[in-house]
C-alpha positions in Angstrom: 24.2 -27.5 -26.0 24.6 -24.3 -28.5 23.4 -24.9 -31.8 26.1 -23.7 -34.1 25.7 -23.0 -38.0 26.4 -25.7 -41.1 28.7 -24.6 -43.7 32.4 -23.5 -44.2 32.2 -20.9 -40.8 30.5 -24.3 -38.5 31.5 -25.2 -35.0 33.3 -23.7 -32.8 33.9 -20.4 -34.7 30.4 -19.6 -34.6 29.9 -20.7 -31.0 32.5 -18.2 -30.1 30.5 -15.5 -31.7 27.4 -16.1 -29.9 28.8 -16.8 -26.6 29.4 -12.8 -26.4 26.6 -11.8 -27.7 24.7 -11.7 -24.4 27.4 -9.9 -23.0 27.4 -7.4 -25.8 24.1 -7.0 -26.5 23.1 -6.3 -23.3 25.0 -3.1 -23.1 22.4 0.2 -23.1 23.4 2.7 -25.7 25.3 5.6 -23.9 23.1 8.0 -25.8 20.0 8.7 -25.9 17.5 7.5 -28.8 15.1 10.3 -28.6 15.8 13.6 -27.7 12.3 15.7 -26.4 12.1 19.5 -26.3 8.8 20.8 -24.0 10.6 24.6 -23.8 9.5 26.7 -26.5 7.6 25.3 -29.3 7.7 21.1 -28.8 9.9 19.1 -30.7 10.8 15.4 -30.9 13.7 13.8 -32.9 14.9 10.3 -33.2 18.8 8.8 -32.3 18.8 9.0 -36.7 17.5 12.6 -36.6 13.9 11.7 -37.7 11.2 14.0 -36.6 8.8 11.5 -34.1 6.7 14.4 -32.9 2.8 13.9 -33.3 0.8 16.2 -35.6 -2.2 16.2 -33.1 -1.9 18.7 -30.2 -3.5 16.2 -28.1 -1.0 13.9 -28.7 1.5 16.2 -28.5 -0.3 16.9 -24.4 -0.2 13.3 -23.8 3.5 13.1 -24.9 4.3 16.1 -22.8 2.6 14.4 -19.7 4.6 11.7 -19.7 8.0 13.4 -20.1 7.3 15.2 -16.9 6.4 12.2 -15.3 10.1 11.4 -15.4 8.9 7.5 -15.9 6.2 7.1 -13.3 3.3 5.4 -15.3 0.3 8.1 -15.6 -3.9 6.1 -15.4 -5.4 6.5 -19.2 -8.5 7.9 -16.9 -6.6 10.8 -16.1 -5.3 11.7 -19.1 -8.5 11.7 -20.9 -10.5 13.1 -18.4 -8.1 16.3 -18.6 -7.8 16.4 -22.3 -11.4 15.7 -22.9 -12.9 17.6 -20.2 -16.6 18.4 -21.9 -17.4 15.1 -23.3 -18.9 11.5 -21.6 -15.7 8.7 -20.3 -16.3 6.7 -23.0 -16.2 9.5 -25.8 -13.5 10.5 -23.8 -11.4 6.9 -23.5 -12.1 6.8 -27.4 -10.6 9.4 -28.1 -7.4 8.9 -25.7 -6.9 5.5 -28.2 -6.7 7.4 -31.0 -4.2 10.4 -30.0 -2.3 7.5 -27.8 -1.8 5.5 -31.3 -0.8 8.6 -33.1 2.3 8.4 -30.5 3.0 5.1 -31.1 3.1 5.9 -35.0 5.0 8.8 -34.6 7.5 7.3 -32.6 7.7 3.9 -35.2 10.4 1.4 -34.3 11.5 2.9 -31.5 7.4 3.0 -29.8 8.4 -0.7 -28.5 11.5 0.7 -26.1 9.9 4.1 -25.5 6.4 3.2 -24.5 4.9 0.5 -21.9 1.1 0.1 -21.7 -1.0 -2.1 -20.1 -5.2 -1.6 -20.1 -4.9 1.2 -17.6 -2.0 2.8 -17.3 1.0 3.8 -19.7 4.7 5.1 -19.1 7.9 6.6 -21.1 10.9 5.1 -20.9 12.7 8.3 -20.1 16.0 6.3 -19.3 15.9 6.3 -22.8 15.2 10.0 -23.7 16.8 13.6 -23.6 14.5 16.0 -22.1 15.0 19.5 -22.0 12.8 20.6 -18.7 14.0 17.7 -17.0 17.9 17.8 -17.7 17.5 21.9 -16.6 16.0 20.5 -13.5 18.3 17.2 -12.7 19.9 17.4 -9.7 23.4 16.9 -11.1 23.3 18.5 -14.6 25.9 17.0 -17.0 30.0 17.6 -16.1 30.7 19.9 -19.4 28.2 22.1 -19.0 26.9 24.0 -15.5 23.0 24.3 -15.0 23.5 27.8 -16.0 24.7 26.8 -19.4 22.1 24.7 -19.9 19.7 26.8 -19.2 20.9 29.1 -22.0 20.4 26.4 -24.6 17.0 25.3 -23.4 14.8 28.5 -23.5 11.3 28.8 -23.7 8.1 28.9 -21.9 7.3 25.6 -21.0 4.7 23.9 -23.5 4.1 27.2 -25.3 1.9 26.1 -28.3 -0.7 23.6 -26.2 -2.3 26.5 -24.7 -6.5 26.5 -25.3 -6.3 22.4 -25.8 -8.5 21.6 -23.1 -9.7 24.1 -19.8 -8.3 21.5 -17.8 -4.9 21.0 -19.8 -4.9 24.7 -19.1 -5.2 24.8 -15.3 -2.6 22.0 -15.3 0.0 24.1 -17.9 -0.1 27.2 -15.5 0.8 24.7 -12.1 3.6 22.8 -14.3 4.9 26.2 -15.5 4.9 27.9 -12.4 6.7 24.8 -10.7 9.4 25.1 -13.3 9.8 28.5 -13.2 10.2 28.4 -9.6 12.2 25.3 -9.5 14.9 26.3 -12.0 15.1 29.8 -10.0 16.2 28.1 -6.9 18.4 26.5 -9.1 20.3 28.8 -10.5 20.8 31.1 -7.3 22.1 28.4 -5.8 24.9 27.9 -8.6 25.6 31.3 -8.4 25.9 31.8 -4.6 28.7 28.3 -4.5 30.1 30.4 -7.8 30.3 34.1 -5.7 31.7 32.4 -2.3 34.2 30.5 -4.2 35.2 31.0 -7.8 37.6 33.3 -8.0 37.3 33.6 -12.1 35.2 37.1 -12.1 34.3 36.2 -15.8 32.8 32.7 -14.6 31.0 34.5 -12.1 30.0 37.2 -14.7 28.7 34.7 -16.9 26.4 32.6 -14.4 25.3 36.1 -13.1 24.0 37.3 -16.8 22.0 33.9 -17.3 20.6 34.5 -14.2 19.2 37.7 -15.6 18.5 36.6 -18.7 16.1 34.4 -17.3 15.1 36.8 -14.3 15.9 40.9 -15.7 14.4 42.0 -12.7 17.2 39.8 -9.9 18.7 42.2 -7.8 21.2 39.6 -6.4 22.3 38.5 -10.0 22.6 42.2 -11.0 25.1 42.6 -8.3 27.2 39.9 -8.0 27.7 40.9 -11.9 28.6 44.6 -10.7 31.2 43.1 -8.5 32.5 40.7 -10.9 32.7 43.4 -13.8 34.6 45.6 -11.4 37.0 42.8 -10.3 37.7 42.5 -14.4 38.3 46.4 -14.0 35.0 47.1 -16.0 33.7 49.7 -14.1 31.5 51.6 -16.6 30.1 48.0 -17.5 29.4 47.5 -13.9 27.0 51.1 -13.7 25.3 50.0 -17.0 24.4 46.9 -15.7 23.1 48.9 -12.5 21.0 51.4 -14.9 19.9 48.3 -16.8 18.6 46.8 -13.4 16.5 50.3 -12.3 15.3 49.9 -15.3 14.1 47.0 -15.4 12.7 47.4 -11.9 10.7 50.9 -12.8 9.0 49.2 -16.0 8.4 45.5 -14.3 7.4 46.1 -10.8 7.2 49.9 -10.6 9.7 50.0 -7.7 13.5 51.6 -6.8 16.7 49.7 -6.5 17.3 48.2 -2.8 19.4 49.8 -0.4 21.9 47.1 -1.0 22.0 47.6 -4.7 22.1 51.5 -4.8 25.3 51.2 -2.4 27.4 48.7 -4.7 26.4 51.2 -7.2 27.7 54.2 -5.3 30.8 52.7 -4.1 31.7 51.6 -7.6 31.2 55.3 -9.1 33.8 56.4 -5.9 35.9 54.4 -6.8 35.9 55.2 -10.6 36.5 58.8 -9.5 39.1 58.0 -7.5 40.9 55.8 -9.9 41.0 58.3 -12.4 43.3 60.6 -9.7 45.4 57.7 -9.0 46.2 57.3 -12.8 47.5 60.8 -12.7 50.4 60.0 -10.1 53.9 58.3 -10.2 54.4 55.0 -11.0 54.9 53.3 -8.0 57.9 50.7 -8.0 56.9 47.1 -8.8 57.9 44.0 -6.5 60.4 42.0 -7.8 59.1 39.1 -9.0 60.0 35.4 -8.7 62.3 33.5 -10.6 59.9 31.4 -13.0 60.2 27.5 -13.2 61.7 26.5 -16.6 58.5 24.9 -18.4 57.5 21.6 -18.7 58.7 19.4 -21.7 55.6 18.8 -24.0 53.9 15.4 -23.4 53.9 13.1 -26.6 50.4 12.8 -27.9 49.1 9.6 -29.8 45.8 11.7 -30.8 45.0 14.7 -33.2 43.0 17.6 -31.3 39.7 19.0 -33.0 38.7 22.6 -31.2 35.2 24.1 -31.9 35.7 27.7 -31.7 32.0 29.7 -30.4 30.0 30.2 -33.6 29.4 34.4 -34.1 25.4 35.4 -34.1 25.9 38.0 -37.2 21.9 38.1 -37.5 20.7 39.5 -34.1 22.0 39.3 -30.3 19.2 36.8 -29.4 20.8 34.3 -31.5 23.6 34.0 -29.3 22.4 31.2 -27.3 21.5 29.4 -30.5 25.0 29.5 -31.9 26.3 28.1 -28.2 23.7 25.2 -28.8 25.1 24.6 -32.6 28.7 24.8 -31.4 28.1 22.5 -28.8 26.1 20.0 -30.6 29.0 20.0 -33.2 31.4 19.0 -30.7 29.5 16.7 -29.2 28.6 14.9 -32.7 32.4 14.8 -33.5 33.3 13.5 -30.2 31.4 10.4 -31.2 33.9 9.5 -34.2 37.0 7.7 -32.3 39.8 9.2 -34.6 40.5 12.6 -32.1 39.7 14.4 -29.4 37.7 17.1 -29.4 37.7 20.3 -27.4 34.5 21.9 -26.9 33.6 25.4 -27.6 32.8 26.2 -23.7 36.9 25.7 -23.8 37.9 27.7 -26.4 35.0 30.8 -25.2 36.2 34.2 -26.4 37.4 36.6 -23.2 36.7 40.2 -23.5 40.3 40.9 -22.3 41.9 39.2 -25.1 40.7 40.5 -27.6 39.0 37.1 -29.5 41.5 34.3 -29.8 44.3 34.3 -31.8 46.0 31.7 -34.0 49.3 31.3 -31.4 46.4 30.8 -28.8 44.8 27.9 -30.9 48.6 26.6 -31.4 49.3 26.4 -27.5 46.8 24.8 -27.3 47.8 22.0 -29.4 45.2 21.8 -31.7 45.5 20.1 -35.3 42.7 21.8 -36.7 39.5 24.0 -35.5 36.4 24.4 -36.9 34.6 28.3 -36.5 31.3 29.2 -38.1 29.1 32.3 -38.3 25.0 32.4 -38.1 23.3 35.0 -40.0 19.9 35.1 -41.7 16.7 36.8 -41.9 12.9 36.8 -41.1 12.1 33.5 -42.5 15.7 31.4 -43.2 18.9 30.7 -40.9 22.1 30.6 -42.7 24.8 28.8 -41.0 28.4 28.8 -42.6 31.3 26.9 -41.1 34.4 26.1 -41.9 37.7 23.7 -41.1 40.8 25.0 -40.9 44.2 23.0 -40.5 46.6 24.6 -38.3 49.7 22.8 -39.3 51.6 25.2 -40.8 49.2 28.2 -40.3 45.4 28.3 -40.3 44.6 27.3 -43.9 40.8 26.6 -44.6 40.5 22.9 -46.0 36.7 22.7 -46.3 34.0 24.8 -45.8 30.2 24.4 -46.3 26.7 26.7 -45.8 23.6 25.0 -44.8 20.2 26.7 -44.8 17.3 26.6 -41.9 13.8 27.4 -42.7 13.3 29.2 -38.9 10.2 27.1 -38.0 12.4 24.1 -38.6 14.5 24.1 -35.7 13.4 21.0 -34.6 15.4 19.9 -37.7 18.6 21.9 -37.1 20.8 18.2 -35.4 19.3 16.1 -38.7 20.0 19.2 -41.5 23.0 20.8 -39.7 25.4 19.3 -36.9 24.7 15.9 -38.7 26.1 16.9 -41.7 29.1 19.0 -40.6 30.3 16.3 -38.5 29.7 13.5 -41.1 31.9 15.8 -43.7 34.6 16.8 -41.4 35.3 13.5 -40.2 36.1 12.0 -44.1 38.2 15.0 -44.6 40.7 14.9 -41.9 41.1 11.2 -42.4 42.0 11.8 -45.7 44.2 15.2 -45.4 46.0 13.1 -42.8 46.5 9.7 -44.4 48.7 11.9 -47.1 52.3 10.9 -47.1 54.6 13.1 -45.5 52.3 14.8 -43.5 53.3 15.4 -40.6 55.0 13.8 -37.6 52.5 10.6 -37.0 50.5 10.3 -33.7 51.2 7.3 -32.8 48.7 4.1 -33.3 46.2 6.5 -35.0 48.7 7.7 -37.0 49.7 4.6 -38.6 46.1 3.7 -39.0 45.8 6.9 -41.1 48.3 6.2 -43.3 47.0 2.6 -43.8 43.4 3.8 -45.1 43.9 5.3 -48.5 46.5 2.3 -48.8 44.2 0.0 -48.3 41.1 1.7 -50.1 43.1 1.6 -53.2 42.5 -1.9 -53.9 45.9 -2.5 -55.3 47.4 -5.7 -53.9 50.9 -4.3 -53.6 49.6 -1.1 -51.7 46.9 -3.5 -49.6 49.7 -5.4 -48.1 51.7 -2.0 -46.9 48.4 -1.2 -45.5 48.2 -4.4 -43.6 52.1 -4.0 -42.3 50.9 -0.4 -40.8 47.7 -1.9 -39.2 50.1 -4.6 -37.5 52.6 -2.5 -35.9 49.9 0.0 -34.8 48.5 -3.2 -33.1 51.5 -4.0 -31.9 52.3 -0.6 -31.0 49.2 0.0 -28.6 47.4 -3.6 -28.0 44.7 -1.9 -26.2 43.7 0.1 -29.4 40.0 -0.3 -30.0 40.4 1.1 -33.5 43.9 -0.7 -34.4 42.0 -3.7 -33.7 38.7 -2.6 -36.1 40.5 -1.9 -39.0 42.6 -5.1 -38.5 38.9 -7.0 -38.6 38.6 -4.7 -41.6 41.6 -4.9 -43.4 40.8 -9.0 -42.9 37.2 -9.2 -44.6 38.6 -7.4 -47.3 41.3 -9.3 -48.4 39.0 -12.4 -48.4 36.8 -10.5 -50.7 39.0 -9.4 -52.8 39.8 -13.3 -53.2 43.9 -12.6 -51.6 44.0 -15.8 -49.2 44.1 -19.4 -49.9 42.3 -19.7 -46.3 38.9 -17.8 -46.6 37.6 -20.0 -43.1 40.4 -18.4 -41.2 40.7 -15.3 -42.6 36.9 -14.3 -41.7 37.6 -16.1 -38.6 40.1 -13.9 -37.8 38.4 -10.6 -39.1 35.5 -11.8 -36.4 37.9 -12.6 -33.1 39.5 -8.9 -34.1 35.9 -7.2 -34.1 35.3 -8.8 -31.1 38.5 -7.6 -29.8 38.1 -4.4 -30.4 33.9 -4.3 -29.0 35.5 -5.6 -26.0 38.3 -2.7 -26.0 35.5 0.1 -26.7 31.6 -1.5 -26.2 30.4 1.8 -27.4 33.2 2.3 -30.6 30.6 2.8 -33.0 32.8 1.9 -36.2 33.8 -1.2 -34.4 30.4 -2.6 -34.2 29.6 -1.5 -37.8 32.6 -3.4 -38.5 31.5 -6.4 -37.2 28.4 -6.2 -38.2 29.6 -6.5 -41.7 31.5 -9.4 -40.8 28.5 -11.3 -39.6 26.5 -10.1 -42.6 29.5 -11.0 -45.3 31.0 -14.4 -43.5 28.7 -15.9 -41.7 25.2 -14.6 -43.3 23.8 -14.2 -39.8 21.8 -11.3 -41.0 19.5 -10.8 -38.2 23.1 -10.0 -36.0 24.0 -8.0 -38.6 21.1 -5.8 -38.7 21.1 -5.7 -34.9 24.8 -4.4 -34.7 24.7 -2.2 -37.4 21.5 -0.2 -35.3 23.1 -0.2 -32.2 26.5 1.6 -34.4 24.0 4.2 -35.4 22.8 4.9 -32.2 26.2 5.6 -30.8 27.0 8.0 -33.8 24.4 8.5 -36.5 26.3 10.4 -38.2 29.2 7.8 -39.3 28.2 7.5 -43.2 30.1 4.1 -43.3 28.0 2.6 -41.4 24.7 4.0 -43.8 26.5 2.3 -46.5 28.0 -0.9 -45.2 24.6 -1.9 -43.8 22.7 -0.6 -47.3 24.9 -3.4 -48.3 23.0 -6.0 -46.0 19.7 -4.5 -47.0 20.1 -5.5 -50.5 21.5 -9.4 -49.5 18.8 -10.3 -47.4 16.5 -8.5 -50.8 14.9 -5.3 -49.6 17.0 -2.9 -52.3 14.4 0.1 -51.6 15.6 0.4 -47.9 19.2 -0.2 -49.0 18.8 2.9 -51.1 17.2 4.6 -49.0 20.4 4.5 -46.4 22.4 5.0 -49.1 21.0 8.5 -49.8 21.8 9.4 -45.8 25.4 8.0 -46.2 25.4 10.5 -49.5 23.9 13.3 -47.4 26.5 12.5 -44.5 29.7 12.2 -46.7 28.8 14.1 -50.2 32.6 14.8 -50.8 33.4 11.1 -49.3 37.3 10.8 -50.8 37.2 6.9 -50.6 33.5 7.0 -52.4 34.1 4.6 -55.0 33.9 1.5 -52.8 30.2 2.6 -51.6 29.2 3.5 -54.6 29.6 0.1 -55.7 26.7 -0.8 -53.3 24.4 1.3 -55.2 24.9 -0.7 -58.4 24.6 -4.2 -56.1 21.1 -2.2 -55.0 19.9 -1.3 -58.5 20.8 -4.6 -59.7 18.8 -6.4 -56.8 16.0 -4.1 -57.4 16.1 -4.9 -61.5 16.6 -1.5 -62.6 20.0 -2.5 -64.4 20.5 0.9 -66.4 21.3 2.4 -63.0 23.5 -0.5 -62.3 25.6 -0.5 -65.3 26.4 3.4 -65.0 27.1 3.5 -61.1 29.3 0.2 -61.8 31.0 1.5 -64.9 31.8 4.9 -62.3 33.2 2.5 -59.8 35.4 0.2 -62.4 36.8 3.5 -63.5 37.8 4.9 -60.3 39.0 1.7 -58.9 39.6 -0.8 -61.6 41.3 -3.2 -59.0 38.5 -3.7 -56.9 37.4 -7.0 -58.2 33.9 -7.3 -56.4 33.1 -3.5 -58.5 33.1 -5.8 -61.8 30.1 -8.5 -60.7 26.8 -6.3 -60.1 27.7 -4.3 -63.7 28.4 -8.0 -65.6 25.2 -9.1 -64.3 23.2 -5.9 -65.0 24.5 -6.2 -68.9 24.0 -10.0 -68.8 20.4 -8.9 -67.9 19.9 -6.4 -70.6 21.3 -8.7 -73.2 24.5 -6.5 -73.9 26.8 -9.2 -74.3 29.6 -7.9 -76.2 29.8 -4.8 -73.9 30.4 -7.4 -70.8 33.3 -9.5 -72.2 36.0 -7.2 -71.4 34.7 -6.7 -68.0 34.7 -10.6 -67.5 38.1 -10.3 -69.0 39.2 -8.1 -66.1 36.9 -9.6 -63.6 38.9 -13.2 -64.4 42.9 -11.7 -64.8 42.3 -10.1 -60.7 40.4 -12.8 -59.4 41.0 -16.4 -62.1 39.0 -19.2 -60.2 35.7 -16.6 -60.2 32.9 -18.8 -61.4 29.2 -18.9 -61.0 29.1 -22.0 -59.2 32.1 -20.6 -56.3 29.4 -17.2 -56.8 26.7 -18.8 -55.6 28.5 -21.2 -52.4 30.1 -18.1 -51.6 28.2 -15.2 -52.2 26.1 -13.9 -48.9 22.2 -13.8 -50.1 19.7 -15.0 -48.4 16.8 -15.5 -50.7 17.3 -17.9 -53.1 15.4 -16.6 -56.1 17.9 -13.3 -55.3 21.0 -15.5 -55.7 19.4 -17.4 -58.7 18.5 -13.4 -60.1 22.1 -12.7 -59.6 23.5 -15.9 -61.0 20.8 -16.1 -64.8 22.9 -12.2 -65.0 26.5 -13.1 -65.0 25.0 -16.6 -66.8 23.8 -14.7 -69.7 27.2 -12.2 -69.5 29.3 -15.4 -70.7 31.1 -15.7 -67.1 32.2 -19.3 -66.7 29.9 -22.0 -65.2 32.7 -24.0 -63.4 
């Protein structure tokens, strides 16, 4: 028999809960939680964006062995009989500990789901990692991108900076390189013999045939598949630049001539230029008459915006161009995460050299709402990445724009400084441009949800309600709405804390069947299951499910600031205020220009208060009172902070407030009701608003 909680939320609500949990929890995150770069100079991030790399260049070897064992468990003999080559085994096994622990420190939380170990072996869980050599090499590379294209973003020698570590490390680098290189050559001829025989898109096959050279200058068959492909395009004089480039290239690498082949293509191509130029000179010829066209299609109704990612412009030097495809990419692919649009990548929306760039009526056929476009300049020492969001409504009108700055050596930081960032702001801003009234012609379910959100943020009871009409018929509208359902949860949870239901047990008992709704609708909806994690936190004090749901949201999308802020929130009740800060700074740095702000900043003061630094407290709460002076739960962490610092007569009209929106508010319902879990917290809390003058009973 299930155990099920005591209290208001017992029996068989709580049972319901847990009987999914199984079934939910045992979902793997769709991403990965650690993303591993061996090409080029080694890096190692976290699903948060934290840098879990080892200092130790051992370490780093060790960490670099195992990726390429693609999960096949590698003897501790082995490694430190190669890394410690001139010293006895059991200097040697000493020393393996060591750098072997350094991983596990690096790697923190996450060493317990990344690394297995017994006494004579250990593994990496590369089911749970992005690698970079092996995602070139994977025999299906991912659907949005060919292997060509991801070869462009990973470049590099393989483990450039572990050279000189060990003579044996050595001996093994130059095998594992020379695998690779040869490996990923096979690879990419192959894609671009399937994309010569049958893609008939000369600029696909152009493209494929240039990151062929790119990795190979001195690949005659690249160099003329690209000839062919330029001529098809009618870029002749490209196509004999491209052949001096590869004699070139030849002479100075391998000190040999063009092949026969290659100097023919070459020949036939000049002919034919010649010719051309004497066909110009003649008669227009009469055209065929052409076919009646079809009348086009009507438009299909769309219940979704569209977000493009134009291909970000490399202003500081050619070689950066295969940066600013990684950045665009890694933009889209962090929007794509939030569930409020679609997003269309920049490989999509690539610039053609036959149109000229793309134009705004281009962007508009395409049916995109806005597009985001960005430029990378810089110079010896510092990237400088500026990007910008424009809404295409009307016309392209910029409605936020932003510069961030890379220290070059800091790549390995460019997803947590960067695309983090960009996609954390954009996503607050459209939300907020369209939950305007009047804006334009609504989308639908989304659409209605829009317009709900600054209803409901305001707080005001009258405008709260409208917000909870426009949740229900987007519900009702589309049933299978992951989101529709979410916000429902959260429009729920809300409206018990704000004290607007007689029922508060089935009012959080509905807020927790419509979070598991929507999980159910959309297992990987990150907002969903931030959403309910807040409800487990807030109704039923089940912290530990709280804290569980709210990591598994920010592995899905790290980058949803919410989510930093609601669980900062369940930091401080379960009374650890410095970590709750400490998220609260990333939701800051996610969502600096956050339009709905005043709401989270109300968790700082309930942090500063927990943490008893109550001058903090009071001017953070009198900020959110101010902006929001119906939110009733703003008024209760800056009454206890003055209670605590004996300002009395500053409190009273506070409690005043506090008592006209929410009357029965006392500190004996405070503490039955309010969700803390240490008992000396609650009691802190309670002695605060005591001291204030807020009523007893």
């Amino acid at each position: 028999m299930r155990k099920t909680k005591t209290g208001p939320d017992a029996g068989t609500v709580v049972a319901f809960d847990a009987g999914r949990m199984a079934e939910l929890g045992s979902r793997k995150p769709v991403r990965p939680i650690a993303r591993i770069h061996l090409l080029g100079q080694m890096r190692a991030v976290s699903y948060l964006g934290q840098n879990i790399l080892p200092r130790g260049r051992k370490a780093r070897a060790i960490l670099g062995c195992l990726c390429l064992a693609k999960g096949t468990r590698i003897p501790r003999g082995r490694l430190a009989a190669m890394l410690w080559d001139r010293v006895p085994d059991f200097q040697a096994r000493a020393s393996f500990r060591q750098a072997f622990r350094e991983i596990v420190a690096a790697f923190g939380p996450l060493a317990d789901e990344l690394i297995s170990a017994d006494r004579e072996t250990i593994g990496l869980n590369v089911a749970l990692c992005w690698i970079d050599a092996v995602a070139v090499l994977a025999p299906d590379p991912p659907p949005e991108l060919s292997r060509s294209e991801l070869a462009s973003r990973c470049q590099g020698e393989l483990f450039e900076d572990l050279d000189g570590v060990s003579g044996a490390l050595d001996h093994w680098l130059l095998s594992e390189r020379t695998r690779f290189t040869e490996e990923l050559r096979s690879l990419l001829e192959k894609e671009l013999k399937e994309a010569h025989r049958s893609n008939p898109d000369a600029n696909a096959r152009a493209e494929i045939a240039r990151r062929l050279i790119n990795f190979d200058p001195t690949h005659e068959g690249a160099s003329r598949i690209l000839m062919r492909a330029l001529a098809d395009m009618n870029e002749r004089a490209l196509a004999l630049r491209e052949y001096a480039r590869c004699r070139s290239a030849l002479k100075m690498m391998l000190d040999v001539e063009p092949s026969p082949e290659t100097q023919a293509l070459y020949e036939a191509i000049r002919m034919f230029s010649g010719r051309e130029e004497e066909i110009d000179s003649e008669p227009e010829s009469p055209r065929p008459r052409q076919r009646k066209r079809k009348p086009p299609a009507p438009p299909v109704e769309r219940s979704r915006l569209r977000v493009g990612v134009l291909p970000f412009l490399a202003t500081h030097s050619s070689r950066d161009e295969g940066l600013t495809f990684f950045l665009g990419q890694e933009i889209a692919a962090a929007l794509a995460r939030f569930r409020w649009f679609d997003v269309i990548a920049p490989v999509s929306l690539a610039h053609r050299p036959s149109s000229g760039g793309i134009s705004e009526e281009m962007l508009k056929r395409r049916e995109l709402d806005y597009v985001i476009d960005g430029a990378l300049s810089g110079d010896e020492r510092t990237y400088y990445i500026n990007v910008r969001l424009l809404d295409l409504t009307h016309y392209a009108s910029p409605v936020w724009s932003n510069r961030f700055e890379l220290a070059i050596d800091k790549l390995h930081q460019l997803d947590e400084v960067v695309t983090s960032r960009i996609a954390g702001q954009i996503d607050p801003v459209i939300l907020y441009i369209e939950g305007q009234p009047k804006r334009r012609e609504r989308y639908g379910a989304t659409g209605l949800l829009m317009q709900a959100i600054p209803l409901m943020y305001s707080m005001e009871r009258e405008k709260y309600a409208r917000a909870g009409d426009y949740i229900r018929s987007a519900l009702e509208s589309d049933p299978e709405n992951a989101m529709a359902a979410a916000w429902a949860a959260h429009w729920e949870i809300f409206l018990a804390g704000q004290g607007w239901t007689q029922d508060v047990d089935g009012t959080f008992r509905n807020a927790r069947e419509l979070a598991l709704r929507a999980i159910k609708l959309d297992p990987d909806n990150a907002e969903a299951l931030a959403i309910f994690a807040h409800i487990c936190s807030f109704s039923t004090r089940d912290f530990e499910m709280a804290i569980h749901y709210f990591d598994r949201s920010l592995r899905l999308n790290p980058n949803l600031a919410s989510t930093w802020a609601f669980s900062a929130l369940t930091y401080s009740y379960i009374g650890e205020p410095d970590v709750a800060l400490q998220r609260l700074e990333r939701y800051r740095d996610l969502a600096p220009f956050d339009p709905y702000a005043c709401l989270f900043e109300n968790v700082y003061a309930i942090a500063y208060m927990f943490k008893g630094d109550y001058e903090q407290a009071v001017a953070v709460g009198r900020r959110v009172v101010a902006a929001n002076p119906e939110f009733v739960n703003g008024y209760k962490p800056l009454i206890a902070s003055l209670g605590h610092l004996g300002r009395i007569e500053e409190a009273k009209p506070f409690i005043t407030t506090l008592l006209t929106i929410e009357p029965n508010f006392t500190i004996e319902r405070f503490s039955q009701l309010y969700p803390i879990k240490k008992e000396s917290d609650r009691q802190h809390y309670a002695d605060g608003l005591r001291k204030a003058g807020v009523p007893e009973a």
